[in-house]
N, C-alpha and C positions, 0 to 999 in steps of 0.2 A: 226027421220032423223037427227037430233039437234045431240044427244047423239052420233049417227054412227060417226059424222065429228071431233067432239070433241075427241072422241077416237084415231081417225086415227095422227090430231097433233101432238102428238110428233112424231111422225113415220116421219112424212113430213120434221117437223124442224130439224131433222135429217137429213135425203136426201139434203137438202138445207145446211145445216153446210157441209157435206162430198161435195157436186160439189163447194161449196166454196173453201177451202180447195186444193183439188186438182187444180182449176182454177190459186187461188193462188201461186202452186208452179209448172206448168207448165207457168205458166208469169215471174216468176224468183224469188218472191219475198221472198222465202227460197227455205232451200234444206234440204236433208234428205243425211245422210254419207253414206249411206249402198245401194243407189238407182245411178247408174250411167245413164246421158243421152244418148243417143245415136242414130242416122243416118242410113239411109241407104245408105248414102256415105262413112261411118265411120264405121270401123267393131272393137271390141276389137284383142289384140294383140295376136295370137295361136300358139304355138309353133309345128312346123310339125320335128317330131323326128326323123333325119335322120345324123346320122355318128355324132362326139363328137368333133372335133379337129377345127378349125380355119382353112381355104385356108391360101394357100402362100400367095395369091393377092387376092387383094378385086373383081377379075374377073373371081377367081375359082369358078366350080360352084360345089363345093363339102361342105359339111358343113350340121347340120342342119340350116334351115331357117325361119324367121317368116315375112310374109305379112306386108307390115306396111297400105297400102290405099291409097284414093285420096286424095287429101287436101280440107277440110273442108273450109268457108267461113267466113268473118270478123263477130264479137261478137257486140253487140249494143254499143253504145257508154255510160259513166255515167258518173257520176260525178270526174270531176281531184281533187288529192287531193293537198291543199295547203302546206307550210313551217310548218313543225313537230318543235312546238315550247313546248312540254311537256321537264320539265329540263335546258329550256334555265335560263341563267347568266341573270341577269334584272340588275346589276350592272356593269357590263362591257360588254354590248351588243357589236357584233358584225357589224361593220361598210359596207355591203357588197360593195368593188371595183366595177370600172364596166366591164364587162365583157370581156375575150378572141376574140378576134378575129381568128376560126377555119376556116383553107380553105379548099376547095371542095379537092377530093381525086383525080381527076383528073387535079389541077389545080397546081402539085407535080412534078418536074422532077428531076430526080437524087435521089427521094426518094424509099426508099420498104419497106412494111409493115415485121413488126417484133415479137416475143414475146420476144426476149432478154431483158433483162434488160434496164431499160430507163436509159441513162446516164447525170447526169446535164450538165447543159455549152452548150449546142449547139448539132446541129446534129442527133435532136430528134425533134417530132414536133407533135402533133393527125390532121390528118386529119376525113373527114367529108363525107359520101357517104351514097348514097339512094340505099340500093341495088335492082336489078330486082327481079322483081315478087314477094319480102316479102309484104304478105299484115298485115301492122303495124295498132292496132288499135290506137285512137286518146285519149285513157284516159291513165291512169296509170294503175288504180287496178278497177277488178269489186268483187273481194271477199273478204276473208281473208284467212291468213295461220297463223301456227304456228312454230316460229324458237325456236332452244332451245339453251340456253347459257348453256356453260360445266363449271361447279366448282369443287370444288374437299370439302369434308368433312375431317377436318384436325384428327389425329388418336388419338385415345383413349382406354383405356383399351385393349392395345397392337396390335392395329390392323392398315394395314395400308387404307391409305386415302383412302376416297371412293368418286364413278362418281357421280355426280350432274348433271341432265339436267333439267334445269328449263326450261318450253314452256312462250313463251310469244306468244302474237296475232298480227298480223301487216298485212300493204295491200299488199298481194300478186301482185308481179309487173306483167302485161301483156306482157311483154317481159323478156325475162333470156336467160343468158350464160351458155353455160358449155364446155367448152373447146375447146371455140371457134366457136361451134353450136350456133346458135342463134335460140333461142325455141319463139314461141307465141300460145299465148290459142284462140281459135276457139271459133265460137259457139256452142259447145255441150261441157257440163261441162266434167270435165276430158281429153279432148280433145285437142292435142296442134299440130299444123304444126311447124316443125322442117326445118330448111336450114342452107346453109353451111354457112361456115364466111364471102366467098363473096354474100351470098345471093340467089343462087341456092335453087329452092325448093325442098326438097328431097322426102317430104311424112307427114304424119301424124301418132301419135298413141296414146294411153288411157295411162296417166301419171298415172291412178290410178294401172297400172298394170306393168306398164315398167318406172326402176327410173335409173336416173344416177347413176354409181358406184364410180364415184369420183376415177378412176384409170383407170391406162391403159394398153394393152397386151403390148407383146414383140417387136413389131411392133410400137409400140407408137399410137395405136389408142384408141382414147377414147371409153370406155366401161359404158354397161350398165347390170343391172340385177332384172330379171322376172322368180317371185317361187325358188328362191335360185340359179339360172344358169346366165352365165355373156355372153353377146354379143355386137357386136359391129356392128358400123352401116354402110352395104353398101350402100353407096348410088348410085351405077352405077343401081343395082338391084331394089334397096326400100327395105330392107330386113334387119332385125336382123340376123345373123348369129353367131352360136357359136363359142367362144372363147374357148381359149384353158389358159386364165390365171389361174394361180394358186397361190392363198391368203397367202401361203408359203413362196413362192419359188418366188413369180415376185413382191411381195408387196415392195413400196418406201420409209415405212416408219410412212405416214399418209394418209388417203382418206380426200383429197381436189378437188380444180382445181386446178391442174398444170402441167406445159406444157411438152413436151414430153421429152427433157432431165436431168427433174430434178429425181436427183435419180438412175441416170446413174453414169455409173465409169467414174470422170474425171482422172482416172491416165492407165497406159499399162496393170497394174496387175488388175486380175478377180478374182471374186470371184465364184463356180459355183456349183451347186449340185451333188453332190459325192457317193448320197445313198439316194432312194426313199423304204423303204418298210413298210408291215401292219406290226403292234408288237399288241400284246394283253397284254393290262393294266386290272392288278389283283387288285380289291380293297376288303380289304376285309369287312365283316358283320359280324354281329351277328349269331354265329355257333347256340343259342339258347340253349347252356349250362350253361347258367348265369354265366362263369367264364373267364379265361381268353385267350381260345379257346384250340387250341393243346399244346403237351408237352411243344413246345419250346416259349409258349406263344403269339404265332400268329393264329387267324381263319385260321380254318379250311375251310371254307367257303367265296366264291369270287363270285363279281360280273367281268365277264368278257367281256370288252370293245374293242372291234377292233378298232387302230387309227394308222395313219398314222407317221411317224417316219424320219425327214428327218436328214442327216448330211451334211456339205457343204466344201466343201475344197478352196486351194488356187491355181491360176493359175498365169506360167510369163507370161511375153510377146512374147515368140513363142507359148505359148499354152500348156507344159508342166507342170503336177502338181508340186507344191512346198510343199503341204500339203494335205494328201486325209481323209477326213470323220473325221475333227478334231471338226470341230466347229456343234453346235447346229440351231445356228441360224445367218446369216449374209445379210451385207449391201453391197453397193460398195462404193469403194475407193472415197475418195474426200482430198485433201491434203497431199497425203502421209497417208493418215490412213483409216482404215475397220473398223466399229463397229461390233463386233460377240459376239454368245450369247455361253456358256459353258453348259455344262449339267445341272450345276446347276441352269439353269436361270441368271446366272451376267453376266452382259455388260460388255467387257473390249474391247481394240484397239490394234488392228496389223498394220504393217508399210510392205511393199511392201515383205520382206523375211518371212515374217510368225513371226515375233518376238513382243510380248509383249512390247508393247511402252506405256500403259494407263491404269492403272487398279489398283482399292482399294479393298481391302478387311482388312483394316486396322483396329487393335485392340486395345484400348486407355480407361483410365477412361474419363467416362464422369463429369467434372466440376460440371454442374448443378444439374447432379442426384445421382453422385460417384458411379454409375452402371460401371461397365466391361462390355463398347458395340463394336460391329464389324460392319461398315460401311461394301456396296456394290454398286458398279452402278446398275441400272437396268434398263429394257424400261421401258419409259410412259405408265402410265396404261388406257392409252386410245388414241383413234388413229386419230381423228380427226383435225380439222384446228387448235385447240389450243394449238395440238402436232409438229407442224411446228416448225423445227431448230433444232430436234435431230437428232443423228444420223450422220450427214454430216455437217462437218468441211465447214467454209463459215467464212470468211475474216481470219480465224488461230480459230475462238472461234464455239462451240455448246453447244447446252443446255443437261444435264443428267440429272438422277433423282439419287438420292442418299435414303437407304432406311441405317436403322442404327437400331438393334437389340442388344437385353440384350445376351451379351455374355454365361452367364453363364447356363441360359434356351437353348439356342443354343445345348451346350454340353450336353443337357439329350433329345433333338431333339423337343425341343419348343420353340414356335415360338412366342417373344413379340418384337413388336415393338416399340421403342424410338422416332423414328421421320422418315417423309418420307418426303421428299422436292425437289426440284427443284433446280440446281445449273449451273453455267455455265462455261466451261469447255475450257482453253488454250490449242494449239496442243501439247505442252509440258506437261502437266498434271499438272499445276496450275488453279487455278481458279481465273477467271474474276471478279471485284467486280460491283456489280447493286448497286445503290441507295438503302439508309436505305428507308424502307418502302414501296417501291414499288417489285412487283410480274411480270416476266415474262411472256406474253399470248403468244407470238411468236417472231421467230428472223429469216427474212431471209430477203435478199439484202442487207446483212449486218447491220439492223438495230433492235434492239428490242423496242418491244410493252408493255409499262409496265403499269401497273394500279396500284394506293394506291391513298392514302389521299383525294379519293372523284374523282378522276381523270384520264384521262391515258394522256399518251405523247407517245414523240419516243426517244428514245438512242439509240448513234450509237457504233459501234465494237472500237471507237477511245474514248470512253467514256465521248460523247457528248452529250446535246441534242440537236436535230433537231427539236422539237416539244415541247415544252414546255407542260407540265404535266396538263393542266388548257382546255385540250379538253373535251368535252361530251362525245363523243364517237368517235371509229376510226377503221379502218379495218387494218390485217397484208398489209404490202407491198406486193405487186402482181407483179412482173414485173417490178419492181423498182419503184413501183406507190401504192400511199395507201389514200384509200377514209377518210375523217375526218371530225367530225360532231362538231359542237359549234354553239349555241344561235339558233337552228332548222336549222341552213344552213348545206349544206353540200359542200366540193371542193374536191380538189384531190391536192398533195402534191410530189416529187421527192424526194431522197435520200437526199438532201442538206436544207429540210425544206421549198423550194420554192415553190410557187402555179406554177401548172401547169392550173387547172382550180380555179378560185378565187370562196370565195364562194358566195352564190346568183347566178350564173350563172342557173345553174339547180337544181333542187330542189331533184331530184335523181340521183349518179353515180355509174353505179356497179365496183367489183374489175374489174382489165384487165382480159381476158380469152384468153391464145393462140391469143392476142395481137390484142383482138377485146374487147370494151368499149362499154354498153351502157346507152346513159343517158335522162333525161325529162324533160323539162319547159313548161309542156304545150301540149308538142306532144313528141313523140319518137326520138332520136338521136342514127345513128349508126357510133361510133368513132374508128377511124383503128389508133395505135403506127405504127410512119412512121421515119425509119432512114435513113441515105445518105448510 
């Protein structure tokens, strides 16, 4: 009988380790990546496949659509997390002031909420609103996430610079923005109830399936995208609906949050697509004649690629073309000028007649290396928040990229690289000078973001600082507003260097989003930019 039980033992200790286990992570105290939770108030997000195109109005009922659900119920409370003092200055600690005084949003007259740019001096103000029916949880973070920071790998052995994303881990905030949505996570992991900016609840759905696209349709509605397709959210419905953007043809430039006229033409003249059709790209291979393929010295043998081919021309101000199917690739106007792309891939700028106002292709020895190289502008090779400030002229100055090649390989059609870098660019086509040692991360509301010697600051388009270089860390300007971190505090700052929120106030503030803030000390604050 002895022997029978002994036997059985491990078998048991087993059973007992697996209901652990499981117990364990149905109580929350891990998780598994590949396991989502889920309700049955809470359904994942399905796409019912019905027509391609985007309604005129968000009350069309034409479109495909997808279900979003009920809204889900508050997440347990845990533990807040304190002042992030990893990195803090132990020699020049920071003194925190004492706090703003924010007034209620209804306690405003003659004010309206804004995403315009904050202006210093007056006239600007954040107010402070509880909105209906958001059920805000009372911690900050109950997980982790992973953000990744973009660097660039400087070139070597002729090649140009390469994307860096380095993940780091951090507390996934309980609240987030995205352009002016205001998201909160539920209790079913992957699970977030989504409302409008004033607070309307719209619906819920599985973030692990449907993610912001950080862009917006033709419309100016923020979009998202689930398995490669891009929708946007009605909220009269509850419904994801298909967009009809195209990554071509409606892109701003860079995938951020930003508000719905950046990126638009501030001038009469358009820019507009001229030529949409498939062309099939020949590459070729290996014909498997060990030599140099046919007579003329080309394979015989292609791999054949269907892609899409667009050309874009110029329109005035009645709506007539000025230019048809000239350019490659194009932006709209901001200052009098277009960025557009040539067949060959180089950036250059037009001014409202179609005429070349901006552009190098210039041939010069190189000093340092006595190479014969040929400088080009080019896009950023990467399109994200750290690509903010090309493209579109903002106070007379933008950022290009300059790519600079061995002339003479050139001429037998090789391709070595001398140097690829980042420069900043006058509407006149001089260049702007930055600070010895420091690196551009971004430039808009007229200020840039620069980092070197252990630091970053702000400089401005007037060749100021506004922010002295001796920050920890700091976010681009949003809205005329840029969150900034030293000694684990964090505040928020205006164009002119002055706190708007001092730090110590909250221990977390996000950027502005479509001119909604949110920030934490404790519990959740929902902050609205309010102008006269």
């Amino acid at each position: 009988m002895l022997s029978k039980v002994l036997k059985r033992l491990p078998a048991f200790a087993v059973l007992l380790i697996l209901c652990g286990i499981i117990y364990l992570y149905l109580d929350g105290w891990f998780d598994i990546s590949f396991i989502v939770r889920g309700s049955a108030e809470t359904s994942a997000v399905t796409t019912d496949a019905v027509g391609t195109s985007a309604p005129a109005s968000p009350d069309s009922d034409t479109g495909a659509v997808t279900d979003i659900g009920s809204l889900p119920v508050q997440t347990p409370e845990t533990t807040a997390p304190g002042p992030d003092t990893s990195g803090a200055d132990t020699d020049t600690p920071v003194e925190p002031p004492a706090p703003v005084e924010i007034p209620a949003l209804g306690s405003l007259d003659g004010y309206v909420r804004s995403y315009a740019d904050w202006v210093p001096g007056g006239g600007w103000t954040l107010a402070e609103a509880a909105p209906d029916g958001v059920d805000i949880p009372g911690y900050f973070s109950s997980h982790k996430t992973e953000e990744y920071t973009v660097s660039y790998e400087p070139p070597s052995q002729g090649k140009p610079y390469e994307v860096i994303k380095t993940p780091t881990t951090v507390d996934a905030p309980a609240v987030t923005l995205y352009m002016g949505y205001i998201i909160v996570e539920s209790t079913w992991d992957g699970v977030v109830n989504i409302y409008s900016s004033d607070g309307a609840a719209i619906g819920s759905y599985n973030q692990t399936q449907v993610f912001p696209a950080y862009c917006r349709d033709k419309s100016g509605r923020p979009l998202f995208i689930s398995s490669g397709a891009y929708y946007y959210l009605d909220a009269g419905r509850r419904r994801f609906v298909n967009a009809d953007y195209d990554p071509k043809s409606d892109n701003r430039g860079a995938l951020f949050d930003y508000t719905p006229d950046y990126g638009l033409s501030r001038d009469a003249t358009r820019m507009f697509v001229s030529e949409k059709k498939i062309v099939e790209k020949k590459t070729p291979v290996d014909d498997g004649k060990g030599g140099e393929g046919d007579e003329e010295g080309k394979s015989s043998v292609f791999i054949v690629t269907p892609t899409v081919e667009y050309t874009f021309g110029l329109m005035n101000q009645n709506g007539s073309p000025v230019y048809k199917g000239k350019f490659y690739g194009a932006y709209a106007f901001s200052g009098g000028r277009a960025a557009v792309i040539d067949e060959d891939g180089h950036l250059y700028y037009i001014n409202a007649s179609g005429s070349t106002v901006i552009r190098t292709d210039r041939a010069y020895i190189d000093d340092a290396t006595e190479q014969y190289v040929v400088e080009y502008y080019m896009e950023p090779i990467s399109n994200g928040e750290e690509s903010v400030g090309f493209y579109f002229f903002e106070h007379g100055l933008t950022r290009a990229r300059v790519l600079t090649l061995n002339k003479y390989l050139l001429n037998y059609n090789e391709t070595y690289v001398m140097s690829d870098e980042t420069v900043v660019l006058k509407d006149n086509g001089q260049r702007f000078g930055i600070p010895v040692g420091y690196e551009v991360s971004s430039y808009s509301s007229g200020v840039f973001l620069l980092r070197g010697h252990g630091g970053c600051g702000f400089y401005d388009y007037t060749g100021t600082w506004i922010a002295d270089p001796d920050l920890d860390d700091a976010e681009p300007f949003y809205e005329g507003l840029a969150v900034v971190k030293k000694d684990g505090y964090v505040g928020l700052i205006d164009t002119n260097g002055d706190f708007v929120i001092p730090y110590g106030q909250f221990s977390y503030i996000s950027n502005a989003s479509t001119g909604v803030i949110a920030a934490y000390d404790g519990e959740w604050h929902i902050l609205y930019k309010m102008t006269k």
